[in-house]
Gaussian input, Z-matrix of N, CA and C with variables (Angstrom, degrees):
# hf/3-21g

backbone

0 1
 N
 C     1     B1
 C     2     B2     1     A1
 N     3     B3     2     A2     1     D1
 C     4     B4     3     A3     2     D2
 C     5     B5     4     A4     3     D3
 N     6     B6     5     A5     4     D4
 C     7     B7     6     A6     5     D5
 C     8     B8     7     A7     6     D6
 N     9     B9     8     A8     7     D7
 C    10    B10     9     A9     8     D8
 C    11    B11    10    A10     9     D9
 N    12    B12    11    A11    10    D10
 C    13    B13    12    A12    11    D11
 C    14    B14    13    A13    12    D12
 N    15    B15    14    A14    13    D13
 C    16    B16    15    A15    14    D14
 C    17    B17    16    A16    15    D15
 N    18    B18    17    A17    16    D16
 C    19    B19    18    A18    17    D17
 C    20    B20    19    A19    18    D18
 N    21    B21    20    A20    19    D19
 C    22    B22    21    A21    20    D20
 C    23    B23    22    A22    21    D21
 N    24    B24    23    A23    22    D22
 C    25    B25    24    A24    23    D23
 C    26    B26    25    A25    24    D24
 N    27    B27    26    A26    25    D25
 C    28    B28    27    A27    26    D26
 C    29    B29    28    A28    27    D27
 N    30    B30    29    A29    28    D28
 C    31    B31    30    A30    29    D29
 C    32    B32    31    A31    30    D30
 N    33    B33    32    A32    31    D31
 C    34    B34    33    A33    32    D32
 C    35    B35    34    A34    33    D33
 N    36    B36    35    A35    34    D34
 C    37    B37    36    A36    35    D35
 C    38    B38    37    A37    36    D36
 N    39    B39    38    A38    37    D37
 C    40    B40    39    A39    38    D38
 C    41    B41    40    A40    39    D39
 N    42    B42    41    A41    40    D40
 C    43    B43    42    A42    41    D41
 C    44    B44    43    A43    42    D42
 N    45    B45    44    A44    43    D43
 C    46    B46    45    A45    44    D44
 C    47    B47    46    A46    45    D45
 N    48    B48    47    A47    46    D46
 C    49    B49    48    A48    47    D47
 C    50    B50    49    A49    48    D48
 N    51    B51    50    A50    49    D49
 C    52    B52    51    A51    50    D50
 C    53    B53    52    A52    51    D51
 N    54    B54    53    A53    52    D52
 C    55    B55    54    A54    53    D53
 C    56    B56    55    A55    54    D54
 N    57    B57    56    A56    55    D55
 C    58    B58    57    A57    56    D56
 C    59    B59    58    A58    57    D57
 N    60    B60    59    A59    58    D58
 C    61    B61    60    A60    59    D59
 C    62    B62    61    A61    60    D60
 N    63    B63    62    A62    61    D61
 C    64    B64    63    A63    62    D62
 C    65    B65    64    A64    63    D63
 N    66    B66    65    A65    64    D64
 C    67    B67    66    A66    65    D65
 C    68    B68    67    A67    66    D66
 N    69    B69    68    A68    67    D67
 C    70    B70    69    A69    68    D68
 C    71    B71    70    A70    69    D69
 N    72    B72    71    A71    70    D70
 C    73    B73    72    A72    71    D71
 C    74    B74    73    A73    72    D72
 N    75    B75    74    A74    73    D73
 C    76    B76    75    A75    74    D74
 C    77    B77    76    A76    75    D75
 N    78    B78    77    A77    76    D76
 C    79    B79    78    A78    77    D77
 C    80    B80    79    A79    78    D78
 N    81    B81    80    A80    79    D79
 C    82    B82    81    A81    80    D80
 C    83    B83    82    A82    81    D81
 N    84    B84    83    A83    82    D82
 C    85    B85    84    A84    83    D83
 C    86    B86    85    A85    84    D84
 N    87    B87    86    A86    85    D85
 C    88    B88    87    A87    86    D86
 C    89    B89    88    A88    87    D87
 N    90    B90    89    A89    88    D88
 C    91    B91    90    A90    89    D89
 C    92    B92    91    A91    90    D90
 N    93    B93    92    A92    91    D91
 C    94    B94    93    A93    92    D92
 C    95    B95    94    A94    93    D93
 N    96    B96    95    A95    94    D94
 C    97    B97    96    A96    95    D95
 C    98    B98    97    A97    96    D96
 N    99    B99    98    A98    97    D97
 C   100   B100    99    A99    98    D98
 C   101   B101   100   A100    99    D99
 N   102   B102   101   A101   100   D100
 C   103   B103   102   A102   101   D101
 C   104   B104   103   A103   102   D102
 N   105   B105   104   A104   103   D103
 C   106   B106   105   A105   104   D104
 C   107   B107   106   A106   105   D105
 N   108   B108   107   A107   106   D106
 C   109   B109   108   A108   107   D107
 C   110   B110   109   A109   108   D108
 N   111   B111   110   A110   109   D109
 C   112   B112   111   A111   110   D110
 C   113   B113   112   A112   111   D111
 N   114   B114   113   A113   112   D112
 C   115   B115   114   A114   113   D113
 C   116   B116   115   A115   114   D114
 N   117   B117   116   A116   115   D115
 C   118   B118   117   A117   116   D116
 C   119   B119   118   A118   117   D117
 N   120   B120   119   A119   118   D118
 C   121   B121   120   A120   119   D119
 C   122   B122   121   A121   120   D120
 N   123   B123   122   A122   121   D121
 C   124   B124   123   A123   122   D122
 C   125   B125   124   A124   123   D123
 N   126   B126   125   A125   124   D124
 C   127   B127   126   A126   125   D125
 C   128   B128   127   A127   126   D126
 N   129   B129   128   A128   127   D127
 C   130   B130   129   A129   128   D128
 C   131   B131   130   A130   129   D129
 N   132   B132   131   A131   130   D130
 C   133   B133   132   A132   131   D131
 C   134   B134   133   A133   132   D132
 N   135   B135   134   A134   133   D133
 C   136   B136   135   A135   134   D134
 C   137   B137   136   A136   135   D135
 N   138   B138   137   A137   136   D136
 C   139   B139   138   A138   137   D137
 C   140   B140   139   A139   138   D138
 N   141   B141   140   A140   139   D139
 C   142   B142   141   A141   140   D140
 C   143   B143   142   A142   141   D141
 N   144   B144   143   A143   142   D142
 C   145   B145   144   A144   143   D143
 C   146   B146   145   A145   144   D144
 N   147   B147   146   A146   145   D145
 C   148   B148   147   A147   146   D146
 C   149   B149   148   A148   147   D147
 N   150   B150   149   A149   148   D148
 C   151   B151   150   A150   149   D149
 C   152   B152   151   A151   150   D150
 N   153   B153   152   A152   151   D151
 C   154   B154   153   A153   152   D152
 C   155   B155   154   A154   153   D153
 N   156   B156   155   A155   154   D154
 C   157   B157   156   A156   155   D155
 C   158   B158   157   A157   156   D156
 N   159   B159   158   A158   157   D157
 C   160   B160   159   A159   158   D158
 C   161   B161   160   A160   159   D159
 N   162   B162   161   A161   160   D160
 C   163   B163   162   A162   161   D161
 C   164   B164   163   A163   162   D162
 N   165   B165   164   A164   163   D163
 C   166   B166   165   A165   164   D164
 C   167   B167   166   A166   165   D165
 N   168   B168   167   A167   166   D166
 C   169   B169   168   A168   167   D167
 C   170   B170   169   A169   168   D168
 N   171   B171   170   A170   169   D169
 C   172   B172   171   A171   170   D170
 C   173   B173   172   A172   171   D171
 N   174   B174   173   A173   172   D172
 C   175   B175   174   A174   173   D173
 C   176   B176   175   A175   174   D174
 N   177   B177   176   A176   175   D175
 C   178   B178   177   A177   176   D176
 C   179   B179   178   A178   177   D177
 N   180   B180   179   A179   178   D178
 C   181   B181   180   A180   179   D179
 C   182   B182   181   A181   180   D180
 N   183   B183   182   A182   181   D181
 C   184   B184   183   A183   182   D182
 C   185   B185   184   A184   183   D183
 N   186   B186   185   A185   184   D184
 C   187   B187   186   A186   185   D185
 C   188   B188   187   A187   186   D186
 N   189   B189   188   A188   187   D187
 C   190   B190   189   A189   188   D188
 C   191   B191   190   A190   189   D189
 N   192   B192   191   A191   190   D190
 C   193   B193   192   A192   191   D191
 C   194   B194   193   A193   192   D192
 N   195   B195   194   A194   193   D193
 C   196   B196   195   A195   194   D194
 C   197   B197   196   A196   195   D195
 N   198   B198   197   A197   196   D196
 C   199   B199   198   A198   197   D197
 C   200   B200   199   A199   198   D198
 N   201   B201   200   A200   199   D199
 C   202   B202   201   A201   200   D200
 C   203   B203   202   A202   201   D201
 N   204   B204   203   A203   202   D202
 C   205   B205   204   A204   203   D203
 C   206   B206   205   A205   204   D204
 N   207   B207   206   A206   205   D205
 C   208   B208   207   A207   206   D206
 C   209   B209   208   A208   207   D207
 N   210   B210   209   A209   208   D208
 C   211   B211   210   A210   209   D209
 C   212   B212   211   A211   210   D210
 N   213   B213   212   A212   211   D211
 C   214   B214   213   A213   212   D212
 C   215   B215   214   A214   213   D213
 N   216   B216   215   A215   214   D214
 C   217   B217   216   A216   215   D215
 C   218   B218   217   A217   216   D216
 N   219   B219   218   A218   217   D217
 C   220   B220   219   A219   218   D218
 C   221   B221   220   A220   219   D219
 N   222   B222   221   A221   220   D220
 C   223   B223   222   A222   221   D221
 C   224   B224   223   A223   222   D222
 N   225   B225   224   A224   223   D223
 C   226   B226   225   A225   224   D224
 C   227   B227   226   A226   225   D225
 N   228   B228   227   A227   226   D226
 C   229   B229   228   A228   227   D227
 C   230   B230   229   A229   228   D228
 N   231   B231   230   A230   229   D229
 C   232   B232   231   A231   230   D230
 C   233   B233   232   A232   231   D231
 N   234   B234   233   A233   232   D232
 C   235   B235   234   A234   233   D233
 C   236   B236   235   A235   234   D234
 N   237   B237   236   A236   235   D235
 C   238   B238   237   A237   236   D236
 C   239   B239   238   A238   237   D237
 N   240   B240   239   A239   238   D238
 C   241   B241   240   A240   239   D239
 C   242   B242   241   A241   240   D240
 N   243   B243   242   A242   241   D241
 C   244   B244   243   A243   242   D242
 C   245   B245   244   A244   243   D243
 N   246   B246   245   A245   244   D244
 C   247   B247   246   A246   245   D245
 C   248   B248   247   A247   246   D246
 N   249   B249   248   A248   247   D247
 C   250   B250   249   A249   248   D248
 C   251   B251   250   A250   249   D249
 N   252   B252   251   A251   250   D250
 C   253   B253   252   A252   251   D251
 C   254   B254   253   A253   252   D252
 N   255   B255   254   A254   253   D253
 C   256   B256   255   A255   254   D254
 C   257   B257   256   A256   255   D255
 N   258   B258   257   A257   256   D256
 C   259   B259   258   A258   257   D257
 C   260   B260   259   A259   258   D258
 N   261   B261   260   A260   259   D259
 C   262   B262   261   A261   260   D260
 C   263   B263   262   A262   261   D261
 N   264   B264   263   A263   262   D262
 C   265   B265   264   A264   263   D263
 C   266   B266   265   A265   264   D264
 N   267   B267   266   A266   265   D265
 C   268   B268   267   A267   266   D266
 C   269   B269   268   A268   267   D267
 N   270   B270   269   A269   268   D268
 C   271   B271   270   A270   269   D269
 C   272   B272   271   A271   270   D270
 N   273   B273   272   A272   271   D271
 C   274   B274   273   A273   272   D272
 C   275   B275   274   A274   273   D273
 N   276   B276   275   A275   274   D274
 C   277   B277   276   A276   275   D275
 C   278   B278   277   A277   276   D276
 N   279   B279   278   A278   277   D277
 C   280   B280   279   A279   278   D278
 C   281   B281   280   A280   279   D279
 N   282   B282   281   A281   280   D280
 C   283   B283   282   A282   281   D281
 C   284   B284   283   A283   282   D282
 N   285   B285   284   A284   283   D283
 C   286   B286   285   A285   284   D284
 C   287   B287   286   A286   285   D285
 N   288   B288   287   A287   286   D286
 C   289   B289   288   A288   287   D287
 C   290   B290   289   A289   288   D288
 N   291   B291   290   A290   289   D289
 C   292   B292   291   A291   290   D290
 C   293   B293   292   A292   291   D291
 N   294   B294   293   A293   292   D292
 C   295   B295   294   A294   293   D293
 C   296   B296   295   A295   294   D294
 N   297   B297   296   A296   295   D295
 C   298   B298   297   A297   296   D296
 C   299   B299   298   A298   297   D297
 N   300   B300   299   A299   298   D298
 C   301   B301   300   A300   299   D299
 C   302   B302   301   A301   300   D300
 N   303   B303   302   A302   301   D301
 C   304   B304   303   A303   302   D302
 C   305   B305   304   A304   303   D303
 N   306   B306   305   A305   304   D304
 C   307   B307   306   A306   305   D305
 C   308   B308   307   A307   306   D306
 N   309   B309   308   A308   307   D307
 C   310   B310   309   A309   308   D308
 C   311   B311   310   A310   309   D309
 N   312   B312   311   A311   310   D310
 C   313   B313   312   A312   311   D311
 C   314   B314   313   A313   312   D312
 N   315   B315   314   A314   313   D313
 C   316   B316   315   A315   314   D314
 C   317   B317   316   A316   315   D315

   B1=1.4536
   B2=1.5287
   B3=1.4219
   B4=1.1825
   B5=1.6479
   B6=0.9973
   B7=1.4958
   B8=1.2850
   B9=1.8844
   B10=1.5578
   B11=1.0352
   B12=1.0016
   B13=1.1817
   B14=1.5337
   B15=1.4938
   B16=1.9380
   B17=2.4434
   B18=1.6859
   B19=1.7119
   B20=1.1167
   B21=1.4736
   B22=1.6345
   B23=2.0076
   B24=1.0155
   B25=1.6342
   B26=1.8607
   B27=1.1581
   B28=1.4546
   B29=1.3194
   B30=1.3213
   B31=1.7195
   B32=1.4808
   B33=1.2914
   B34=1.6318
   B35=1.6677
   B36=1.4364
   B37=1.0505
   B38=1.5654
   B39=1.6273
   B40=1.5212
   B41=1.7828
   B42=1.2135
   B43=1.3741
   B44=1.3536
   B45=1.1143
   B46=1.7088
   B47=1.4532
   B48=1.5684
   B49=1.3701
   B50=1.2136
   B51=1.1661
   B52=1.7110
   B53=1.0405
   B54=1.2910
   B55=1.7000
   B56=2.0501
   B57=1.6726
   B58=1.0720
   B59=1.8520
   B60=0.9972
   B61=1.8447
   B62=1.4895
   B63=1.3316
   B64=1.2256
   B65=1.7127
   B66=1.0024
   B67=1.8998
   B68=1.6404
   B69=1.6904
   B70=1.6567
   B71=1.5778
   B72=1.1862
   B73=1.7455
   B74=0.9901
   B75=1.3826
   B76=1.4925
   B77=1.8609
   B78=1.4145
   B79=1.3942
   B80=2.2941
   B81=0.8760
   B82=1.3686
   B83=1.4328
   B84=1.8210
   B85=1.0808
   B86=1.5121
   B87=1.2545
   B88=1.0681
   B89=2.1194
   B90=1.3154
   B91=1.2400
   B92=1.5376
   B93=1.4127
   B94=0.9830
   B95=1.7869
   B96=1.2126
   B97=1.7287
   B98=1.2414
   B99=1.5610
   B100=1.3543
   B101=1.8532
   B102=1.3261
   B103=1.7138
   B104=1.5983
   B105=1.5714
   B106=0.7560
   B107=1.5573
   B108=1.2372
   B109=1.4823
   B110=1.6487
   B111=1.2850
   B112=1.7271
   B113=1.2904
   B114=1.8417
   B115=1.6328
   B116=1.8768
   B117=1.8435
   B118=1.4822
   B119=1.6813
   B120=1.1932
   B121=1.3701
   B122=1.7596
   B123=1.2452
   B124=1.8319
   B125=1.3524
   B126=1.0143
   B127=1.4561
   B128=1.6348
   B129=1.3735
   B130=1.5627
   B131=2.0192
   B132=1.6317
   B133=1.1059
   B134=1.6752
   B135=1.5563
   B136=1.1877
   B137=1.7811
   B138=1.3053
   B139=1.6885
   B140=1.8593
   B141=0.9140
   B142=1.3357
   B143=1.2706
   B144=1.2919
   B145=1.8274
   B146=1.7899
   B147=0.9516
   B148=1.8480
   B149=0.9761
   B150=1.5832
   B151=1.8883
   B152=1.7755
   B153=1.6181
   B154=1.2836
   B155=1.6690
   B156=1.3181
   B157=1.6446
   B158=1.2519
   B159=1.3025
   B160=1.6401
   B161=1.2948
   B162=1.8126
   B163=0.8873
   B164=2.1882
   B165=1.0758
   B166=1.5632
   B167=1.2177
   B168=1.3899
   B169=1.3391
   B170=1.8542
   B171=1.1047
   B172=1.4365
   B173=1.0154
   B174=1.6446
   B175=1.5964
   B176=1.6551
   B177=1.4583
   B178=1.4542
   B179=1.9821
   B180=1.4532
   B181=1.8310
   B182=2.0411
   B183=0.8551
   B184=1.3792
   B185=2.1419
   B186=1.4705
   B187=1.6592
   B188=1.9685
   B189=1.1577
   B190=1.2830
   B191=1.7429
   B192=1.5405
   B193=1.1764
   B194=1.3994
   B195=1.3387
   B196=1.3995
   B197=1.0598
   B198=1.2354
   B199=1.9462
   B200=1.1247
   B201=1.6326
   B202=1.1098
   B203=1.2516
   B204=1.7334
   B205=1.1478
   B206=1.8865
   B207=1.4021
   B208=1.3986
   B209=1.4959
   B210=1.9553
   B211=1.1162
   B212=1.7218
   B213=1.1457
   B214=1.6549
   B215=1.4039
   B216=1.1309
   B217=1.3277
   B218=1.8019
   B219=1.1637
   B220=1.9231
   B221=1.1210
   B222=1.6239
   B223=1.4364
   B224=1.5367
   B225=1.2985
   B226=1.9174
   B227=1.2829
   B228=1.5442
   B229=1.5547
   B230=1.4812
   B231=1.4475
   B232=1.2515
   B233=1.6099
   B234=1.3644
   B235=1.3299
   B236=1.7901
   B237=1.3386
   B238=1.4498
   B239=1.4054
   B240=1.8316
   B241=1.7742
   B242=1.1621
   B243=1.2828
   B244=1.3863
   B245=1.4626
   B246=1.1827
   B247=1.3103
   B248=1.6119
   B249=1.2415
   B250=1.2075
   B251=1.7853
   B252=1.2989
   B253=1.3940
   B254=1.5640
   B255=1.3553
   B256=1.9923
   B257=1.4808
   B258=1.2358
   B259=1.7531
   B260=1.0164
   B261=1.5668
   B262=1.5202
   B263=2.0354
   B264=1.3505
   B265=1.2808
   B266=1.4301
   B267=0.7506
   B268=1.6222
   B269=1.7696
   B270=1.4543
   B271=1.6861
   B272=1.6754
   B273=1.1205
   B274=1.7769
   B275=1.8992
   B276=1.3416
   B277=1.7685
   B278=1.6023
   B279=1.4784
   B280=1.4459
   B281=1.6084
   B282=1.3778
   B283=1.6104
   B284=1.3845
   B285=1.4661
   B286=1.4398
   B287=1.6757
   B288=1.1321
   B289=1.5172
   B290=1.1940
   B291=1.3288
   B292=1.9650
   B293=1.7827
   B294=1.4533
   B295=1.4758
   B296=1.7744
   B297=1.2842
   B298=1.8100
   B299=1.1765
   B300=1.6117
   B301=1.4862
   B302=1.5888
   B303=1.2748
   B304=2.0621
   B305=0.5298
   B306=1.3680
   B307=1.5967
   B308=1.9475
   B309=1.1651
   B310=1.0798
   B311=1.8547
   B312=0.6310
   B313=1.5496
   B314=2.2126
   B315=1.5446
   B316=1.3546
   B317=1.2418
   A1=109.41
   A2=112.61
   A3=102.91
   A4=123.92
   A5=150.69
   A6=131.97
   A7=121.09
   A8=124.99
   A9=105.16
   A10=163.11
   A11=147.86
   A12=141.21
   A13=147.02
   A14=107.95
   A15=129.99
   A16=77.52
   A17=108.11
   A18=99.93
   A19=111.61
   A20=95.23
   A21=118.08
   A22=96.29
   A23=97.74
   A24=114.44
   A25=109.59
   A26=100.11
   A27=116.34
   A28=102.19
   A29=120.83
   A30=112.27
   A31=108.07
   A32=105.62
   A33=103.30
   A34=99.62
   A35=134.08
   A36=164.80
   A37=105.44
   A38=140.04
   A39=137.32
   A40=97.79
   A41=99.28
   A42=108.41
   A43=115.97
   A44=114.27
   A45=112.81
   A46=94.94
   A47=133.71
   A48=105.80
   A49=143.31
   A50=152.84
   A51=151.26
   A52=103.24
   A53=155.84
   A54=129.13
   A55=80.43
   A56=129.40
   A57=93.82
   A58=85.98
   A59=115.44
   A60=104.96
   A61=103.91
   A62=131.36
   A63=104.93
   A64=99.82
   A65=88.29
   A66=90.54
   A67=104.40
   A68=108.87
   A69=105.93
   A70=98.33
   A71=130.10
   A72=115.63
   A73=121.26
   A74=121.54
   A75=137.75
   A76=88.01
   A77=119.60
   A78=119.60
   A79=99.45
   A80=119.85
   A81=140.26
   A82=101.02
   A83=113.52
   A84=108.89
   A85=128.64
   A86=124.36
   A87=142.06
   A88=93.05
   A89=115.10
   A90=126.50
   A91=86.90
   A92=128.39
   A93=119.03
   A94=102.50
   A95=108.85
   A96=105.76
   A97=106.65
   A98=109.22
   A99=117.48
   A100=124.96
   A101=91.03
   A102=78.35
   A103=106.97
   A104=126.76
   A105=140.29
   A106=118.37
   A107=162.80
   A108=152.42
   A109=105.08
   A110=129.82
   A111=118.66
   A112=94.93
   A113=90.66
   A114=91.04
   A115=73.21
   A116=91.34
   A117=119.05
   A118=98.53
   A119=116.02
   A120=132.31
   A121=103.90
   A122=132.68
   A123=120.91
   A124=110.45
   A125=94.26
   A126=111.33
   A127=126.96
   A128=124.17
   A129=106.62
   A130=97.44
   A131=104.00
   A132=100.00
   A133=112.08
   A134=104.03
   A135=102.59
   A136=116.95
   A137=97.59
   A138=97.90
   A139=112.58
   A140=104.19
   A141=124.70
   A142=98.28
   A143=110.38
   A144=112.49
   A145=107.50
   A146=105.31
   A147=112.55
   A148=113.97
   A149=113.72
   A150=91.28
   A151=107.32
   A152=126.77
   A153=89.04
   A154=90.99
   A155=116.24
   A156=116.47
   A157=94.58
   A158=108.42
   A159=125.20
   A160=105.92
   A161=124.84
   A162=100.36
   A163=149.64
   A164=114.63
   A165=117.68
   A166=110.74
   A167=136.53
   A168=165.80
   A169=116.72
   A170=144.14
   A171=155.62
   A172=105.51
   A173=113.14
   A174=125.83
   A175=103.78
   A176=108.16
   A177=98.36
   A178=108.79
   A179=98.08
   A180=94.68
   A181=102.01
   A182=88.84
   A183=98.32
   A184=103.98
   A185=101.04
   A186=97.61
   A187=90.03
   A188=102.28
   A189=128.23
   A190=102.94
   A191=121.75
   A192=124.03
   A193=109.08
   A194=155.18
   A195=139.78
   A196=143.61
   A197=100.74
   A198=111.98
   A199=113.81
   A200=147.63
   A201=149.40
   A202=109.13
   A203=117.60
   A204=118.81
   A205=98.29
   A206=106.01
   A207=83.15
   A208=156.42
   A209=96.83
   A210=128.80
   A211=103.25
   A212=120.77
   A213=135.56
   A214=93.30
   A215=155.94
   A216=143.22
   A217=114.65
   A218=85.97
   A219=108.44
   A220=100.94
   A221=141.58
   A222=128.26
   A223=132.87
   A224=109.72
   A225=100.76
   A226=109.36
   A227=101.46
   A228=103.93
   A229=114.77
   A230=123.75
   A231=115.61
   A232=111.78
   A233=111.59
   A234=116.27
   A235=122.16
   A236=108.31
   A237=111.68
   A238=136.27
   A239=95.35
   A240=105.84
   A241=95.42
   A242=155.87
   A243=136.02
   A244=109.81
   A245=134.02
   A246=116.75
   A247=79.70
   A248=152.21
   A249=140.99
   A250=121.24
   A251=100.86
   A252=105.07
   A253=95.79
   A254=111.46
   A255=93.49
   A256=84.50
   A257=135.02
   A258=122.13
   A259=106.92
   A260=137.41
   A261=134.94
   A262=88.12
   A263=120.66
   A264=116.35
   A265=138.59
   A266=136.92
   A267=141.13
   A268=114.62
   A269=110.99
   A270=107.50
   A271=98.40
   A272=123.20
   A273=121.50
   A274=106.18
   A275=98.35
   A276=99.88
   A277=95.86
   A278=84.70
   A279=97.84
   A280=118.59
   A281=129.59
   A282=142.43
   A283=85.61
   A284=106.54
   A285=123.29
   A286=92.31
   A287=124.35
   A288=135.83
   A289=136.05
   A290=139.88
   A291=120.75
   A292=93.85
   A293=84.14
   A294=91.89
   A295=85.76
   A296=101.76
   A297=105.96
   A298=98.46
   A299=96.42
   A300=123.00
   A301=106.31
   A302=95.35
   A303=124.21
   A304=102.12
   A305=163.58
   A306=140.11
   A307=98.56
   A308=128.19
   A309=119.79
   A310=104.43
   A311=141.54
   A312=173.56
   A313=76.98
   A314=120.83
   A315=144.67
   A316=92.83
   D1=144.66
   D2=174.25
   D3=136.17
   D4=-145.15
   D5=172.19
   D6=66.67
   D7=-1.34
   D8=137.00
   D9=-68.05
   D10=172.59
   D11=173.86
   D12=-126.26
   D13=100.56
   D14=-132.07
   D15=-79.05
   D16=130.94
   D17=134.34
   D18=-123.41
   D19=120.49
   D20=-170.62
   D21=-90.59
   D22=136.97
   D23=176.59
   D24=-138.47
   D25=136.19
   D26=-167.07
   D27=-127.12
   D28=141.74
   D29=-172.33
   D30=-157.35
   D31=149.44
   D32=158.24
   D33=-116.14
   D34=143.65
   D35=-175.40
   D36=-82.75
   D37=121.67
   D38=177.91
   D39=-56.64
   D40=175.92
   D41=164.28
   D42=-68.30
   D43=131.09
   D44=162.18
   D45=99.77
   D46=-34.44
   D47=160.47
   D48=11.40
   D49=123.35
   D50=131.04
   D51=-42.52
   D52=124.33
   D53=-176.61
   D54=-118.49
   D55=-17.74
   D56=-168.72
   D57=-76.50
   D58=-58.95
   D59=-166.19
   D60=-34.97
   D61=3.69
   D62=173.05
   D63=-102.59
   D64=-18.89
   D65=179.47
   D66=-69.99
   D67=-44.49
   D68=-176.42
   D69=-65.95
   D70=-20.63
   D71=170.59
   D72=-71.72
   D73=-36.69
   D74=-174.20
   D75=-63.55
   D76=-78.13
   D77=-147.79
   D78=-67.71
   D79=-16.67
   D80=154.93
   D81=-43.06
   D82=-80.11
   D83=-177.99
   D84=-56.71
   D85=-20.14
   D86=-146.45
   D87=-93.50
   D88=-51.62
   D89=-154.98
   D90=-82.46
   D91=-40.80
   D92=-151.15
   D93=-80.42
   D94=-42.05
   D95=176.23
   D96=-83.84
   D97=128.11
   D98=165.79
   D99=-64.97
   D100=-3.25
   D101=-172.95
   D102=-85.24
   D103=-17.01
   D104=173.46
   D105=-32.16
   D106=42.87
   D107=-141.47
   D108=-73.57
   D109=-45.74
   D110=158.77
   D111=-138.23
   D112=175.86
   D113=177.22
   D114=-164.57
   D115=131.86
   D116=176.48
   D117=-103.04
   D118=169.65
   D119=-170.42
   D120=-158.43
   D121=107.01
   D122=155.46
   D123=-140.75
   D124=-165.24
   D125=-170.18
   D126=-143.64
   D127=120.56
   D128=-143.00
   D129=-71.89
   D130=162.33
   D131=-166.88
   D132=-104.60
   D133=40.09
   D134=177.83
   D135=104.54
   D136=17.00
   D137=-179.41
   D138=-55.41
   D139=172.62
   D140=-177.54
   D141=-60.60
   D142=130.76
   D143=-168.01
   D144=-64.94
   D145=-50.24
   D146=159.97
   D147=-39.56
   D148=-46.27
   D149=-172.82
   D150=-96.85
   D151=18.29
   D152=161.07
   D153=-141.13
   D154=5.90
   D155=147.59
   D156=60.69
   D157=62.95
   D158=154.10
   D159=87.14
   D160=-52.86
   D161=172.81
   D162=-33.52
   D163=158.14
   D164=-163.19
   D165=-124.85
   D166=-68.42
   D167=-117.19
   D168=-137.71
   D169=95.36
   D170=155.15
   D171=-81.35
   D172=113.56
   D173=151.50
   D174=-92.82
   D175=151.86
   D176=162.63
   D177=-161.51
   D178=116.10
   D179=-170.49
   D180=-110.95
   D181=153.90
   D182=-159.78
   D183=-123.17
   D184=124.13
   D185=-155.27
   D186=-121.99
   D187=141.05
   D188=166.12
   D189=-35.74
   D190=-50.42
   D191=-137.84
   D192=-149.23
   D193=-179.84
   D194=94.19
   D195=-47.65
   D196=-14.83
   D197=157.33
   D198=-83.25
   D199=-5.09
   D200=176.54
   D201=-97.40
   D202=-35.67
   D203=-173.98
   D204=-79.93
   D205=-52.31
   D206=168.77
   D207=-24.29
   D208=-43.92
   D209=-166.99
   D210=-88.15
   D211=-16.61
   D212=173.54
   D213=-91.93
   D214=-59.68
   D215=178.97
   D216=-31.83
   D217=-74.71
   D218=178.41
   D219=-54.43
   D220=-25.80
   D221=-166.37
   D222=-71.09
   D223=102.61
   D224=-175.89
   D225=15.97
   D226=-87.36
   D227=-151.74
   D228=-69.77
   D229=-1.99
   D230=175.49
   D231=-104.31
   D232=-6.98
   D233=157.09
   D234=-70.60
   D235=-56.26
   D236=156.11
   D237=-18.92
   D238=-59.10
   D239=179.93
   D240=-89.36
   D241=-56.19
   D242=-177.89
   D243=-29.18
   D244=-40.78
   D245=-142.55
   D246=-105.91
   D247=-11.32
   D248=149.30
   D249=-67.07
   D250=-28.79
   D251=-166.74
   D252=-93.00
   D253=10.60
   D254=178.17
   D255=-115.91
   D256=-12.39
   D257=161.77
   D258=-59.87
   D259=-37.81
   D260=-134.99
   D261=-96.33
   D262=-34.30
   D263=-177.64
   D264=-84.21
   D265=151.81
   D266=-172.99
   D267=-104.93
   D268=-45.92
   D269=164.45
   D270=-129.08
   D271=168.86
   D272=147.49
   D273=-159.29
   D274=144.77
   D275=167.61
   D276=-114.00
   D277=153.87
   D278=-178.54
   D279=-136.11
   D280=120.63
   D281=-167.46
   D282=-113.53
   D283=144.77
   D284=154.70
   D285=-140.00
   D286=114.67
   D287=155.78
   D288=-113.00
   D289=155.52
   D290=157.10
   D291=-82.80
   D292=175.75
   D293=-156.45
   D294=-108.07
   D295=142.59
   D296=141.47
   D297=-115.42
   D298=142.70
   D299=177.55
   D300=-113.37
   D301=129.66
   D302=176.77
   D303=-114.60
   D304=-9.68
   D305=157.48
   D306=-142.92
   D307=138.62
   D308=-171.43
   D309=-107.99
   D310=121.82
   D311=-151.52
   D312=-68.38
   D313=125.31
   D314=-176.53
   D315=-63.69

């Protein structure tokens, strides 16, 4: 099992943010491209300010392929909200990996 490929995005949000309209864009974006296979959304629950150093906010979409993820990059609508959703932030890191899987989810 195994051979997807997770882009994990980590963020802190400016002041004054909407952070849910950024979530209704996110899950928008998410439904609307099919290459998308899931897409998680949270919010940290208060860790020790040191250990996640401002950051707030974990997106994480999960792609069949690197050709899918490719093909979600380049796509209209995820070109669109990017360029709104990098106004809306103040820091973000960003992972794109394939995944190995160690324990596979029941």
């Amino acid at each position: 099992m195994g051979g997807d490929l997770k882009h994990l995005v980590i963020v802190k949000f400016k002041e004054g943010v909407v952070v849910d309209d950024m979530k209704k864009g996110l899950e928008k974006l998410a439904s609307e491209i099919e290459a998308v296979k899931s897409f998680e959304w949270g919010e940290d629950m208060k860790s020790e300010e040191m250990l996640r150093q401002g950051f707030t906010h974990i997106i994480s979409m999960t792609f069949s392929s690197a050709e899918d993820f490719t093909g979600f990059l380049g796509h209209p609508s995820h070109v669109e909200f990017s360029a709104a959703f990098s106004t809306a932030i103040e820091k973000i890191l960003v992972f794109d990996f394939p995944t190995v899987v160690v324990k596979a989810s029941a």
